[in-house]
VMD Tcl script that draws the C-alpha trace (Angstrom):
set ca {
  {0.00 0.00 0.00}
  {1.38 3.62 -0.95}
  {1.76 6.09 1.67}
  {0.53 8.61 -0.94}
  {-3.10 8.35 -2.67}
  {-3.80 10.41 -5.78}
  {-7.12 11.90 -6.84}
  {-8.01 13.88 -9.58}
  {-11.24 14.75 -10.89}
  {-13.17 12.99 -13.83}
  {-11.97 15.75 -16.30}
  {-9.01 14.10 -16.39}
  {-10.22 12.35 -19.13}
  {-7.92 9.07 -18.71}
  {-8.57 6.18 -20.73}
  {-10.77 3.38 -19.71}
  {-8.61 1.18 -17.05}
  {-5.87 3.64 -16.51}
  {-6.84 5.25 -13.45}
  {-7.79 2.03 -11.89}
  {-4.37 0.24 -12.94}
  {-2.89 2.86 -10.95}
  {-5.49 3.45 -8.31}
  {-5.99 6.73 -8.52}
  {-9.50 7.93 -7.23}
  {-11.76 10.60 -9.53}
  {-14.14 12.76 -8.20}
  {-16.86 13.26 -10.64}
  {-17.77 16.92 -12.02}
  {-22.04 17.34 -12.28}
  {-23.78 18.03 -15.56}
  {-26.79 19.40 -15.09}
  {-29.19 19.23 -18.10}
  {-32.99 19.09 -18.51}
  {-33.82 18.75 -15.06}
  {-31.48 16.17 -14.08}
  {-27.93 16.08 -12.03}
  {-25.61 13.53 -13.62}
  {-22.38 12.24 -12.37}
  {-19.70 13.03 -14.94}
  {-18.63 9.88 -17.20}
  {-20.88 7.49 -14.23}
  {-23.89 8.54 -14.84}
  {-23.57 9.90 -18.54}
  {-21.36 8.50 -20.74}
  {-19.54 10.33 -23.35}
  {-21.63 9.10 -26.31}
  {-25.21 9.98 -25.51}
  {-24.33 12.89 -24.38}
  {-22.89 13.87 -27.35}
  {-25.83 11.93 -28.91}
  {-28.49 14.18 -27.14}
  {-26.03 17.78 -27.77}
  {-26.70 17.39 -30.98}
  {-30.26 17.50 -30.44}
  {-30.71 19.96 -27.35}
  {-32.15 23.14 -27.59}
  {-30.84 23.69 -24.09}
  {-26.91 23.93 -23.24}
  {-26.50 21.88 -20.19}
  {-24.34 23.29 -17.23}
  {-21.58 22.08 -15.09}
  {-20.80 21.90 -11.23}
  {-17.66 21.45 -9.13}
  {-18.29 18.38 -6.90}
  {-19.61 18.90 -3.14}
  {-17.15 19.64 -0.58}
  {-18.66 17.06 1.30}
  {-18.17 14.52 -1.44}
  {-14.73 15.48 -1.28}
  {-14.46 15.05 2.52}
  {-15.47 11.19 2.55}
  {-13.03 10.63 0.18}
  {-10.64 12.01 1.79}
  {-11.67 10.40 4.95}
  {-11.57 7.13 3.13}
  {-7.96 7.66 1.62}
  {-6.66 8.80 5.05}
  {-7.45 5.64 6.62}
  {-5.23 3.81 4.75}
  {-2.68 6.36 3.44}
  {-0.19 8.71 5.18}
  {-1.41 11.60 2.77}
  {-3.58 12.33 -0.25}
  {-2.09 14.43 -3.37}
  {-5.42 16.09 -5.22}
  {-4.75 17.33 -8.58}
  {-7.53 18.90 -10.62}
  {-8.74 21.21 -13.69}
  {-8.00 24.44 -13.55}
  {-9.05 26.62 -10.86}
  {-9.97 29.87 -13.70}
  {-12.66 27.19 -15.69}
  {-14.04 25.49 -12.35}
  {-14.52 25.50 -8.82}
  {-13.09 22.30 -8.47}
  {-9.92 23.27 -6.57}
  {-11.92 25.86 -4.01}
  {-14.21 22.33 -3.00}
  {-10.95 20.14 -2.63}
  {-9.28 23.21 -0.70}
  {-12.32 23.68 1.91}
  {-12.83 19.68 1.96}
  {-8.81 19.41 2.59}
  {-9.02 22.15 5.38}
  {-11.66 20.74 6.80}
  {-10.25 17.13 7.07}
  {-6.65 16.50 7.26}
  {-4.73 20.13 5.95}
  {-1.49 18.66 6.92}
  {-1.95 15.48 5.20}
  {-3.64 16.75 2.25}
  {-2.23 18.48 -0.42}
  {-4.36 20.47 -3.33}
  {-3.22 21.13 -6.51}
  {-4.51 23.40 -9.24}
  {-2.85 21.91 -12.58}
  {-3.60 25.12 -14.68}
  {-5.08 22.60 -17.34}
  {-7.48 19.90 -18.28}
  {-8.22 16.75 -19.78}
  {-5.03 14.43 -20.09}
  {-3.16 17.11 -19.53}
  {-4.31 16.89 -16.09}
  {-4.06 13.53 -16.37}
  {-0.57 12.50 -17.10}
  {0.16 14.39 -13.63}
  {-2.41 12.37 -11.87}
  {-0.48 9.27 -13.77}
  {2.88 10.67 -12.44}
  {2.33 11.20 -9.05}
  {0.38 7.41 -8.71}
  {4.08 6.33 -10.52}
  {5.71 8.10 -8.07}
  {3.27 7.06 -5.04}
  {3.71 3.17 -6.38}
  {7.87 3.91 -5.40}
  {6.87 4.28 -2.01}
  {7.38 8.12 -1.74}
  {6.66 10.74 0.95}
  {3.74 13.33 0.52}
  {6.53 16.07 0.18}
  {7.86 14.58 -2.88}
  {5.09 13.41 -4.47}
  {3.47 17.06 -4.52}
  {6.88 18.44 -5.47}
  {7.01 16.50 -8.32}
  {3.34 17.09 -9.47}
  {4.29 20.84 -9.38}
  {7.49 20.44 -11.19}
  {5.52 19.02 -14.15}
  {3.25 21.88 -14.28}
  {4.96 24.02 -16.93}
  {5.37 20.81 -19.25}
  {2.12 19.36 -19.60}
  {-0.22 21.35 -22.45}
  {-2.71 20.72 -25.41}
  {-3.68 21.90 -28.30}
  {-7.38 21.48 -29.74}
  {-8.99 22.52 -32.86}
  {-12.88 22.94 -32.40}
  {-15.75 23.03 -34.66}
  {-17.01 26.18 -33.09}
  {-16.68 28.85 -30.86}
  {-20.45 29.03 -29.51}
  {-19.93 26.44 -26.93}
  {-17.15 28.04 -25.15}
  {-18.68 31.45 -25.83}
  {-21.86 30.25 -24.49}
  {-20.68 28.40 -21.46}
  {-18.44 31.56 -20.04}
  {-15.16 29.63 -20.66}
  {-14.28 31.09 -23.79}
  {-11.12 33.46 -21.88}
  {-8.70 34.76 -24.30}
  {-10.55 33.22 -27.61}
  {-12.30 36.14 -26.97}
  {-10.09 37.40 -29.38}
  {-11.05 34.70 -32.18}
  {-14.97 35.89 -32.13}
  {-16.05 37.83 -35.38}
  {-14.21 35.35 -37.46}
  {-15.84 34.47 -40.49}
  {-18.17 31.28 -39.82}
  {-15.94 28.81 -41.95}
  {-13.18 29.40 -39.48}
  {-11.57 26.61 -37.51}
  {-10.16 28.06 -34.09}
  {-7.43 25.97 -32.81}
  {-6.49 27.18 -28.44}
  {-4.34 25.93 -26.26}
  {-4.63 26.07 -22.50}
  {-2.34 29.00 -21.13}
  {-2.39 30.29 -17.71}
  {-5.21 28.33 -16.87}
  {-7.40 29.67 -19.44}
  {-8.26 29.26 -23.10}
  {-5.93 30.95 -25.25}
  {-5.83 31.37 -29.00}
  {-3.29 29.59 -31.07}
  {-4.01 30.09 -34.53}
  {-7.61 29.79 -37.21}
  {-7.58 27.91 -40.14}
  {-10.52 27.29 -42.73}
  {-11.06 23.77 -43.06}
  {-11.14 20.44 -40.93}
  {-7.83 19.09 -42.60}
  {-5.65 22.42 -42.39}
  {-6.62 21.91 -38.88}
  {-5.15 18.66 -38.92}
  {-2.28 19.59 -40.59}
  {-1.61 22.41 -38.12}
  {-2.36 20.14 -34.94}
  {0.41 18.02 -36.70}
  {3.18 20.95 -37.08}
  {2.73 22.36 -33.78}
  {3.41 18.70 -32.24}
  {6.12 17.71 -34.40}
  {7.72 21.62 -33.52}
  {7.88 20.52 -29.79}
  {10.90 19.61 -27.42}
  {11.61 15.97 -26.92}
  {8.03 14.92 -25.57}
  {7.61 12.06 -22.68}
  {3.79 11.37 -22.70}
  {1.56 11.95 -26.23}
  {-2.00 11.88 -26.24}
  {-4.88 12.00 -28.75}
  {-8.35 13.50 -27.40}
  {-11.47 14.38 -28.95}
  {-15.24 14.88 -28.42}
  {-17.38 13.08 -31.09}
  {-14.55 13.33 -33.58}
  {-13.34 9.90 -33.93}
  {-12.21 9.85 -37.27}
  {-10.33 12.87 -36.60}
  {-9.04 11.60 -33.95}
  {-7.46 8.24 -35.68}
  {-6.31 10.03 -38.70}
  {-4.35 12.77 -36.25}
  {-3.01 10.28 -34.15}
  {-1.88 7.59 -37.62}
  {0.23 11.38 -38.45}
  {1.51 11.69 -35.48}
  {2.82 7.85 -35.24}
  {4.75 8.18 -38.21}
  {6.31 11.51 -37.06}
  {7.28 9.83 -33.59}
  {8.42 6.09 -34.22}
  {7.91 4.26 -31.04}
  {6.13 6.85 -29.06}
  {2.94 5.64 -27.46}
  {0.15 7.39 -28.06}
  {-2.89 7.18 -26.15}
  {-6.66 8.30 -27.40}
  {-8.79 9.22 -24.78}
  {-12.75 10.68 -25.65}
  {-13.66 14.82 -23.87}
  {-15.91 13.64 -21.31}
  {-19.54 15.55 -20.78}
  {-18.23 18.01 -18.64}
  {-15.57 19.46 -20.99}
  {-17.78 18.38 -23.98}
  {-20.20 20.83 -22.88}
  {-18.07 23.82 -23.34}
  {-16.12 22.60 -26.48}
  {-19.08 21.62 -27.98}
  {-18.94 18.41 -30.61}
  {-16.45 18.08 -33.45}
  {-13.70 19.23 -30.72}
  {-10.05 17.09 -30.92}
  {-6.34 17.78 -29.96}
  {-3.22 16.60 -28.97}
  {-1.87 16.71 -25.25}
  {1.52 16.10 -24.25}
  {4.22 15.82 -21.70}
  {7.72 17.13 -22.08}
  {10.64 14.86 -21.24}
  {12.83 16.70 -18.56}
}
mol new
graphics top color blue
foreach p $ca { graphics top sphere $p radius 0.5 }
foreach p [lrange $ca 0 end-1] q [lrange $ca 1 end] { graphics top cylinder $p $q radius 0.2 }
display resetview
């Protein structure tokens, strides 16, 4: 048994089995939508709700999870574990982080330790998957959180989307701001900076935003963890990640689907790369 457990939050986005190989607990966002409270990626899966989006009249909305969801948990983990490392989204695009914080206060503060990763989706989760690697080695709280932090600045994504409503609709549309008023035929493809949406660059069709996904990937630094996500884009998705295996021989490259939760404010069509810089 670790002395450290690791939680992170379902926006995560890890693919099926990972976080459970690992042990690492997620704490479900909420999607609230026609009435009903769902439990992010337990209680709607990523294909009906992309399914129903396409038919809603209504945007859904999102939640943080309770503090006091957060507090059992924590209770749970500290029965069997020296200390708990919590990494989540971003604390600018949910109130994710202020939850954990109160729930760790409230708790255990010396034997829990929050962190806001600045990002989301497997961005956030290769540093979940780091610090459970580093937990499995038997490691103190101290180092385990060091390390998480020490990752921070090397872990980003870049995403093309179909559109700029959802974000704009949702309130998480931060520095794309600047994209708005382009013409309608416009791919937008962000990147996460600063914890917020930031604009990277607009192209006009599906496959120059392909190509582009492709030359800002191949323009990195030596990278340690690759990714593939998307959002009801699976053929995007393969054909992106077939590029990218031929531009990084023996790299793994894992595909993971945009939950409901981030789905919501991306909106359909959305996919991307996310990555982890080697040291």
């Amino acid at each position: 048994m670790p002395r450290v457990a690791v939680v992170t939050d379902s926006t995560a986005d890890l693919p099926p089995g990972m976080a459970e190989d690992l042990a690492i607990r997620v704490v479900p966002l909420n999607v609230h939508w026609e009435g009903a409270t769902y439990r992010d990626k337990i209680d709607l899966a990523a294909d009906e709700f992309y399914r129903r989006l396409a038919e809603a009249r209504e945007l859904p909305k999102t939640s943080a999870p309770a503090v006091g969801l957060f507090e059992e948990i924590y209770q749970e983990l500290l029965a069997e574990h020296e200390g708990v490392v919590s990494v989540h989204i971003s604390a600018r695009l949910s109130g994710t982080c202020s939850a954990a914080l109160a729930a760790a206060q409230s708790v255990a503060p010396e034997r829990i330790v929050v962190i806001d990763s600045r990002q989301l989706s497997l961005c956030l989760g290769w540093l979940a998957v780091e610090a459970a690697r580093l937990a499995r080695q038997d490691a103190p709280l101290v180092a385990v959180a060091e390390h998480v932090r020490r990752l921070l600045p090397r872990v980003n994504l870049y995403a093309a989307l179909d559109t700029l409503e959802f974000l704009q609709r949702g309130g998480r549309i931060g520095r794309a701001q600047a994209l708005i008023g382009s013409l309608l035929s416009v791919k937008p493809i962000v990147q996460i900076q600063d914890g917020e949406v930031a604009p990277v660059d607009r192209v006009r069709t599906r496959a120059a935003a392909l190509r582009r996904l492709v030359e800002l990937t191949t323009s990195l630094p030596s990278i340690q963890a690759l990714g593939v996500l998307h959002g009801a884009a699976p053929e995007q998705a393969a054909a992106l990640r077939d590029e990218l295996a031929v531009r990084f021989p023996g790299q793994q490259i894992v595909t993971s689907e945009i939950g409901a939760v981030i789905g919501t404010h991306a909106g359909p069509g959305v996919y991307g790369v996310a990555y982890l810089l080697a040291e």
